[in-house]
N, C-alpha and C positions, 0 to 999 in steps of 0.2 A: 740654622734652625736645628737642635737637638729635640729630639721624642725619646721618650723613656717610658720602660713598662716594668711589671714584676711577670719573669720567667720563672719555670722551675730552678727550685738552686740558685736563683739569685736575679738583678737586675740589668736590663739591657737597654744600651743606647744607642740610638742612633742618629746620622746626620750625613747629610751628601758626601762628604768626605769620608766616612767607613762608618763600623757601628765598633762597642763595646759589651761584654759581656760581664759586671761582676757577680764573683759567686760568692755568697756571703753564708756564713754558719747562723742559721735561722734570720727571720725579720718578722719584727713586730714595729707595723711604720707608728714614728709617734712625731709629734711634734719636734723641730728641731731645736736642739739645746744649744749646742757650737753654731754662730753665726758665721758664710762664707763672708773670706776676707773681700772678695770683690766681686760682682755679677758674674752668674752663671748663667746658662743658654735654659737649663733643667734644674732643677734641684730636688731631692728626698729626705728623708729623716725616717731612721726607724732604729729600733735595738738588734743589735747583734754578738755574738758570742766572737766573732772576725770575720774576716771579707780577705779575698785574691783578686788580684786583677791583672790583668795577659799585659805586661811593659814590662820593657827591657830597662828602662831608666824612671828611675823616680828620684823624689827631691822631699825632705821633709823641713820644714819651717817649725822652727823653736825660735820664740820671741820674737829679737828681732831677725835674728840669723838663717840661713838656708843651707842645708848640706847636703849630698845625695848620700841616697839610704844606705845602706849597711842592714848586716845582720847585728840588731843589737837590741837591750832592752831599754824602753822608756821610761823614767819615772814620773811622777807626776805632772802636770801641768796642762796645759793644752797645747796641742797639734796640729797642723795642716800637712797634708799626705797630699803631693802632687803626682800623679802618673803619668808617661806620656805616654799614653795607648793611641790607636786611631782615633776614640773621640777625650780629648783629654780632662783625666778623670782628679777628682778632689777631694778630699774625705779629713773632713774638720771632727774631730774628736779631743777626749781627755785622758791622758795616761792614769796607770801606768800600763804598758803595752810591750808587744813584742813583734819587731819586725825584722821579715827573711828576704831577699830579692836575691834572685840566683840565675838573673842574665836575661828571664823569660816571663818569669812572673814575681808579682811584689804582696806578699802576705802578713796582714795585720792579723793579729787576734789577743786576745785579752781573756784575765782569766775569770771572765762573767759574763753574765748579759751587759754590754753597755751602748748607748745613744751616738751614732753615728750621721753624721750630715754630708750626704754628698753630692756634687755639683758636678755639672759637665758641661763643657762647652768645647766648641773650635777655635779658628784663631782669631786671636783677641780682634776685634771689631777695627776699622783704620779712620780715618778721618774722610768727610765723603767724597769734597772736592777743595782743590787750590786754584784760586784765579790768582796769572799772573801777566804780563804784559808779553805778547808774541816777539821777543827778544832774544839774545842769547842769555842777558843776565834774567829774565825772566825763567829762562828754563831750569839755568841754574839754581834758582831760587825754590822753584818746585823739588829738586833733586835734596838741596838742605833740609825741607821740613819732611820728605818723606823720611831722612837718615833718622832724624831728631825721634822719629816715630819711635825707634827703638829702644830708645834711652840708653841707658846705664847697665845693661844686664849684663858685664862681662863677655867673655868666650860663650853664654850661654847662646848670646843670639845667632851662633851658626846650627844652632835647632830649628828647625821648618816651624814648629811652634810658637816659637817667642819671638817671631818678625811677623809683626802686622802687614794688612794690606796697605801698598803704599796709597796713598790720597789718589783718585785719578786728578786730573789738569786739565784746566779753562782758558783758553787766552781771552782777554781782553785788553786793547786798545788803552791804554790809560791807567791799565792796573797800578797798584803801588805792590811794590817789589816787596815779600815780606823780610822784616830783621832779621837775625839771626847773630849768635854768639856760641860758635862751636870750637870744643878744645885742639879740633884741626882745622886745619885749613885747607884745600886745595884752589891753589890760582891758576886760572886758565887764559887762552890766549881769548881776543873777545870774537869768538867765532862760533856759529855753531854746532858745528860737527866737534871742535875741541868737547862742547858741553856734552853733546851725548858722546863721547868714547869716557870720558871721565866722569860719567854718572853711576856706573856700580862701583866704582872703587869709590866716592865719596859718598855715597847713601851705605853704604856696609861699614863703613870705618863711621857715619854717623859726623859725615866732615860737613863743612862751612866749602860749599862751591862758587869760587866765586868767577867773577872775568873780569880780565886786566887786559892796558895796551901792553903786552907782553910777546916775546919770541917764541916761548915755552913755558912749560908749567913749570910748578913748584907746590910741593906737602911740606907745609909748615908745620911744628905745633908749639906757639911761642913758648910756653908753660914750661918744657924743658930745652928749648934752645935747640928743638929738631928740624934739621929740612932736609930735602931730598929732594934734587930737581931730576926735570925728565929733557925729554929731547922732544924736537918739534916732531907735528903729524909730517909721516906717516909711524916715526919709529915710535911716537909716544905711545901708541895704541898696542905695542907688542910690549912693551915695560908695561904698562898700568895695570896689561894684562895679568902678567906673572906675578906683581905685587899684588892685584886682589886676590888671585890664588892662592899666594903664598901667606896672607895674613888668616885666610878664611880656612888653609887649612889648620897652621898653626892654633886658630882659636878651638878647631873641632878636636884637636890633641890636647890643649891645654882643661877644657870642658871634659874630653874622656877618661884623664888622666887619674879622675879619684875613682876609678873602677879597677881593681890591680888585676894583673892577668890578663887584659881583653885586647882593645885597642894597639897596636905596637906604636909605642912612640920618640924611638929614639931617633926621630928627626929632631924632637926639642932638644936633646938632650945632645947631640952633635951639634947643635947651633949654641951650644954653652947657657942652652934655657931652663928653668928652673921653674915644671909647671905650676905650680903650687904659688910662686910668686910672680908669674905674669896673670893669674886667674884674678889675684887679688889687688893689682893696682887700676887706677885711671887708664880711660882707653886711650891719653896722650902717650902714657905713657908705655903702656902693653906695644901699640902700636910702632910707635916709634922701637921699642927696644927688636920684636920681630922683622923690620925693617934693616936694622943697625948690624946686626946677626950676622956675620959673613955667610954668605949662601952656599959655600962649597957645593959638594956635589951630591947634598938630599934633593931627590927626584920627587917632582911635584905629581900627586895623583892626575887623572884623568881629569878636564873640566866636562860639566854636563852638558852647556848651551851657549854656542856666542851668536850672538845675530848681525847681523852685517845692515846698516841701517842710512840709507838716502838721509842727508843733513837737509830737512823739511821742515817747517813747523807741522804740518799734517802727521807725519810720519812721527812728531814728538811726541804725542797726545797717545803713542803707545808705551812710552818710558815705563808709567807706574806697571804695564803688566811686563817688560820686560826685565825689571826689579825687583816683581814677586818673585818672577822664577830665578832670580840671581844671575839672568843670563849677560856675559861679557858684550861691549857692542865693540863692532868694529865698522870703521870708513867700507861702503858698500864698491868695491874691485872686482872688475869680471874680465875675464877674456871669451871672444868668441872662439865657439868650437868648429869642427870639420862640419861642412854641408852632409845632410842625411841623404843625397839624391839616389846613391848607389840602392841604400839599404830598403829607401820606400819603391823602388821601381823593382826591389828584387820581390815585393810582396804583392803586388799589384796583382796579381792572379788569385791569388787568394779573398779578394772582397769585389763586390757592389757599393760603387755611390763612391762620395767622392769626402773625405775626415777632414775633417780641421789640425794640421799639423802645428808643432811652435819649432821654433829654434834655440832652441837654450843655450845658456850661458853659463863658462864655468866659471866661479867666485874661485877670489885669492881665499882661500881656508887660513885660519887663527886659530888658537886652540880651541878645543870641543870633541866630542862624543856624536853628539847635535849642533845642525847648524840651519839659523833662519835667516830669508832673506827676504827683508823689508826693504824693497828699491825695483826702480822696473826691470823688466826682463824677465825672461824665465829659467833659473839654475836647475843645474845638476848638483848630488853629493849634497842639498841643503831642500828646506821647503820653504815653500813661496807665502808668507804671511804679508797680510796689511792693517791699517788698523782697525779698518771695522771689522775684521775676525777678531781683533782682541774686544773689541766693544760689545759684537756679539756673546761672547764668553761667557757664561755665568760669572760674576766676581767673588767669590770667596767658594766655588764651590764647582764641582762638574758635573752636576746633575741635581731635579730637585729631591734626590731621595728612595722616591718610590722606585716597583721596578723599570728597570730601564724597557724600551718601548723598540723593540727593532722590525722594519719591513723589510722584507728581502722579494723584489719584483723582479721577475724570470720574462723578457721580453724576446727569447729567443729560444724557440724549443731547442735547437742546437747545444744550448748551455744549461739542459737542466742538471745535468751531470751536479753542476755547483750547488744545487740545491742541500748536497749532503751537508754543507757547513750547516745546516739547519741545526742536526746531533750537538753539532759543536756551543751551539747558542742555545741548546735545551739541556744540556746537561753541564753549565757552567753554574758555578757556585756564585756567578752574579744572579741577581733573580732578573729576568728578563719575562717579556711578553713579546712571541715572538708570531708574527702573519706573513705568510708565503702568498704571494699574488703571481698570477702568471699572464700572459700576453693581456697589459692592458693598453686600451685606447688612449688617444692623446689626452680626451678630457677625465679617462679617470684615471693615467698618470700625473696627472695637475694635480685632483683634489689628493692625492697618495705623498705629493712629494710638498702641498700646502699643508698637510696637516699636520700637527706635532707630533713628531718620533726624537729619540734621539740616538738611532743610524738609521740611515739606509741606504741598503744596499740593492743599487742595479747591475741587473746582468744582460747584457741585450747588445746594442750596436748605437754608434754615433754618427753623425755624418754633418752635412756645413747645415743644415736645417738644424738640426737637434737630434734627440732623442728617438731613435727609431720604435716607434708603435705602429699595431698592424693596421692602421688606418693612417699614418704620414707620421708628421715629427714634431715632438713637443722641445719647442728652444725654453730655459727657463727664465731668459726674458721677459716671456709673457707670464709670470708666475707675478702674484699680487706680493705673494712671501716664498720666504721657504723655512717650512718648522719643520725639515729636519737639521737635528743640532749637529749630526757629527753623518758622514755617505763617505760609500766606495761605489765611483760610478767605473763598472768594469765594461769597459768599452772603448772602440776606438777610438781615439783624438778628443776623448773626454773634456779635457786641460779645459778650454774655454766654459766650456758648460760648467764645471766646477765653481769658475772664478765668478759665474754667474750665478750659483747657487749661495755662495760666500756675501756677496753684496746683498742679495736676497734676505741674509738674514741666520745661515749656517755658521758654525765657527772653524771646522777642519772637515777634509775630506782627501779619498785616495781617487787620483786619474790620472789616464794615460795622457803621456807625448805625444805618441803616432798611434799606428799601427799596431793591435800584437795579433796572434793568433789564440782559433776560440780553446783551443785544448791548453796553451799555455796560461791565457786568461782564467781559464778554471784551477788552473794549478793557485795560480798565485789570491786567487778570489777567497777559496777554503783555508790556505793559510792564514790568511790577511783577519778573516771574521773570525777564527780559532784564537787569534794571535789578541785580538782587540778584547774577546770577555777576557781574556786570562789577564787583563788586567794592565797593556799595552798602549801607550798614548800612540795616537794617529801616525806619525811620525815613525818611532820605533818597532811599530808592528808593518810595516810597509817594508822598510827597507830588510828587515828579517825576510818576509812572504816573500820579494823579491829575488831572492835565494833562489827559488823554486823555480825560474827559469834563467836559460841564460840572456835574454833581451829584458835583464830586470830593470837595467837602466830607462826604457820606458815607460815605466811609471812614478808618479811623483806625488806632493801632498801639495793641497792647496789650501791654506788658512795656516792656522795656531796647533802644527803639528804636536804641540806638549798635549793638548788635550787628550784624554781617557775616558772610554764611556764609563757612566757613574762610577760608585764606588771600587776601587780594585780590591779584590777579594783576595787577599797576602800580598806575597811581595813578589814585582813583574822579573824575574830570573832566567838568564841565560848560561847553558853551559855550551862550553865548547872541548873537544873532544879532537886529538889527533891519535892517530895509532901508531903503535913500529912494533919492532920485533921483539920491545921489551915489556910491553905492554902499551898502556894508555894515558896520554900525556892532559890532564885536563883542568881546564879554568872554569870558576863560577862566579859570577857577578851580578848583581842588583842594578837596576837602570833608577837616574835620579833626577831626569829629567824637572820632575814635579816636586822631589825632596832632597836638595842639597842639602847638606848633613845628615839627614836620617841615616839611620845604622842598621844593619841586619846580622844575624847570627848564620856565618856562610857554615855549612854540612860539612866541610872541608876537615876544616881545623877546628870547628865546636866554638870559634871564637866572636865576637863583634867587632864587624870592621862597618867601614863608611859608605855609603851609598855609592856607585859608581866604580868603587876599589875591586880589583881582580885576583882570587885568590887562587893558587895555582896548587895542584899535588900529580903525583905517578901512583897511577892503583891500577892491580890487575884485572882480568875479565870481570872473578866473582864481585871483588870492591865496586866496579863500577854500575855494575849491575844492579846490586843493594842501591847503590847513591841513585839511579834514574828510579828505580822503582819506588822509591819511597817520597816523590814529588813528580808532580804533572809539568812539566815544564819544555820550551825549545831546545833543540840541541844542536850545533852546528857542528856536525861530523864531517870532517874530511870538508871542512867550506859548503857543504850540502845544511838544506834547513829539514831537520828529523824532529819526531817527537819522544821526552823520554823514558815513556813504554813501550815505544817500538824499538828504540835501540836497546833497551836492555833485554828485548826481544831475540834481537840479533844477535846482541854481545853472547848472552848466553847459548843463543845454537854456533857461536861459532868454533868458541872455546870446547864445547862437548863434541865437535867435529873434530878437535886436536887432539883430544885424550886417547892413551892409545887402548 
């Protein structure tokens, strides 16, 4: 749902997934003249002398054709202006015109008053559900119509915008398996765990998934006599993997490629690839020739999310949301770890009452940045999702818009210390509405934790009852719901209560394993809620906060660690910072959990690189100084988790300590 209004200087959109701002040279709204080529969420019409709008990439539609923008002039005809700003913007006009986009912003103007019509909306709408029969070829079947979703759009579709949501999935008993006739193929063995490890590579390539009595797979694509066979599980899963990396990155180089200057791409261009003409064929054919490529030794970016996924039908019915986020699956592998006996009888003196401990499990890791585990047990190094946190989920959105709703209940005077994160949640450029409650009762921690927020965070103590309040213990089993969307329950042996909040009705949340301590617990509490406005999904903002003590390994995420409270206000950035004698050795990167492909402009190099991508430079005290000052952001100095005002706090008294 887009809302739109007239601000000063121009118009503003908004929508659960970010807002937009365009500033336009005068508006006189009129009737619109230019019709949008296809449903918008919003739509306006007014005269303008030209409009800017805040995107790094646009696209402008002449007839039948699409190009991204350029600095150039338009002559007559008519126009569609595509932006991809956070809420993506449209603007149907008639030349002749003039257009400048300069990495950051995309500016039309014309030399009059002339009739502009413009649309916004989010990502294009998905189809709402697929019934298919609880089989393995039934899954696979779901997997082909969500690919299909895509259509035809080139290298475009590795933009977070132009991949719909995939369909979610139904089983039924009897279902008829839907047709399909796609220009690839992938054959699978008829199992199903084959179907979910080769479900993102064939919903991204837009393949035909099918199952056969087979040993191993095979990517067909008859149309040019291409295949590529794999090897049975367990090694299928580690190839299928590197090929959808390696296809998805290749189409985000091929897609960036008509921007000169930005992007670096001479991965294509050592694969003997020619972007300009893998942009422009069949995706039998793009695909297959990226495939064909000898791989030599271009190093594949980072991936953002693989999930390790129990072969269930249960556990299936989470595919479509593990397809939004583009996350890889893998066969769910764990080994047990060392008994905790030493480390909880070394703490035993330090608490009352008796915590719900778990034992975790380490997962075999595949590649990723992030990593979910959808299977029993409880991991380390990954977070514990199931499906009904993906069900819970807003689907197409992570909040509904307005401001975000946070409680922060202080159930231990010991820990009000924590309360200071309060600062952190009043002076974020989310807009929030934020209520501090302190020592409540069982039953008015019920109606606190039944009502709709979306965080909440407790600060108090846990134990095998529940929830410690100063009248006994609230377990959230007895809770009829739970509306909060997203909690950090900071207390001991939280874990279970979490997962009881989760089925309740929540989507992600942060809790402890064991035991910690209340002074470390506060440490890691104020990062954790500082970490989450600035824009941080559950998941990445935990294992950051964790930094902050050394028993960080004791806490974990429970649910759909991707999630973020509402809108992220810019882009979620991390720098990391070593020191020596030469100066300062440091990397900045964008987390993309939630935007595989999206692009950011890194401070580094002045340049656009890809979500996820790590850009690296050497600059001295003053350089680094300017760079933290001039963004709010994490900084992992020295493996420590800082913030970068206080380091460049530091940086600067330390260097003015050296001058002689």
């Amino acid at each position: 749902m887009v809302e739109w209004g007239l601000v000063e200087g121009g118009i503003r959109a908004a929508a659960p997934s970010g807002a937009v701002t365009v500033a336009t040279d005068g508006w006189d709204p009129t009737p619109p003249v230019c019709s949008l080529p296809y449903p918008a969420e919003a739509a306006v019409a007014g005269r303008t002398a030209g409009l800017s709008v805040p995107a790094e990439v646009a696209t402008i539609g002449v007839g039948d054709g699409t190009r991204a923008v350029t600095d150039e002039e338009l002559g007559d005809g008519e126009f569609l202006l595509t932006a991809d700003a956070p809420v993506e913007t449209l603007a149907r006009f008639r030349g002749p015109a003039t257009l400048a986009c300069d990495g950051e912003m995309v500016r039309l103007s014309f030399d009059d008053q002339r009739v502009v019509s413009l649309g916004f909306r989010t990502e294009p709408p998905a189809a709402e559900t697929v019934v298919v029969p609880p089989t393995p070829a039934g899954v696979a079947a779901a997997v082909t119509v969500a690919g299909a979703s895509l259509g035809d759009a080139g290298p475009e579709r590795s933009r977070p915008a132009q991949r719909p949501r995939p369909p979610l999935v139904e089983f039924e008993a009897g279902a008829a398996v839907p047709d399909a006739d796609r220009p690839l193929v992938l054959r699978v063995p008829e199992t199903l765990e084959s179907v979910l490890v080769a479900a993102p590579f064939a919903y991204y390539l837009g393949a035909e998934l099918v199952t056969e009595p087979r040993d191993a797979p095979l990517l067909t694509a008859p149309s040019v006599g291409f295949e590529r066979p794999y090897g049975a599980l367990p090694a299928f899963a580690g190839e299928v993997a590197t090929d959808c990396r390696r296809v998805f990155y290749m189409d985000c180089l091929a897609r960036e490629s008509r921007f000169d200057g930005d992007i670096d791409r001479t991965a294509l261009s050592e694969l003997g690839l020619e972007p300009a003409a893998v942009r422009d064929v069949s995706p039998a054919v793009r695909y297959s020739t990226y495939l064909d490529a000898p791989s030599g030794d271009v190093p594949l970016p980072p991936w953002h999310l693989s999930t390790y996924v129990e072969a269930t039908y249960e556990r299936a019915r989470s595919l479509p949301y593990l397809l939004d986020r583009l996350s890889l699956v893998y066969p769910a592998e764990a080994s047990e770890m060392e008994p905790r006996d030493l480390l909880a009888s070394s703490l035993d003196d330090f608490y009352r009452g008796e915590v719900v401990s778990v034992s975790p499990v380490a997962p075999e890791l595949g590649a990723g940045t992030a990593h979910a585990w959808l299977a029993p047990g409880e991991p380390v190094d990954a977070f514990k999702t199931s499906t009904r946190a993906h069900e819970n989920r807003p689907y197409g959105a992570d909040s509904d818009g307005g401001p975000a709703r946070v409680e922060l209940v202080v159930n231990d005077p010991e820990m009000l210390a924590e309360t200071s994160v309060v600062d952190s949640y009043r002076s974020s450029s989310l807009p929030l509405s934020v209520t501090v409650r302190e020592s409540l009762s069982t039953s008015e921690l019920a109606r606190v934790l039944e009502r709709d927020a979306d965080f909440l965070h407790f600060v108090g103590h846990c134990e095998v009852e529940g929830l410690r309040c100063p009248d006994g213990h609230l377990s959230a089993s007895s809770l009829d719901r739970s509306g909060a969307t997203t909690f950090f329950l900071n207390a001991c042996g939280s874990y279970r209560e979490g997962e009881r909040l989760v089925e309740k009705g929540s989507v992600a949340g942060g809790v402890t394993l064991d035991r910690v301590l209340n002074e470390q617990a506060t440490r890691v509490g104020t990062a954790f809620g500082r970490l989450l406005v600035h824009g941080f999904g559950i998941d990445r903002a935990l294992s950051l906060a964790r930094r902050r003590i050394m028993m960080g390994r004791d806490y974990a995420v429970i649910g759909d660690g991707t999630f973020a409270l509402g809108a992220t206000p810019g882009r979620p950035a991390v720098v990391d910072v070593e020191s020596d004698e030469d100066g300062y050795a440091v990397e900045y990167g964008v987390t993309a959990a939630r935007n595989a492909g999206a692009t950011y402009r890194d401070p580094l190099g002045d340049q656009r690189q890809l979500y996820g991508a790590r850009v690296r430079d050497r600059l001295d005290g003053d350089a680094l100084a300017s760079l933290l000052e001039a963004r709010t952001a994490p900084v992992v100095f020295e493996g420590d988790l800082e913030w970068s005002e206080d380091l460049a706090e530091t940086v600067r008294g330390t260097d003015a300590a050296h001058e002689p």
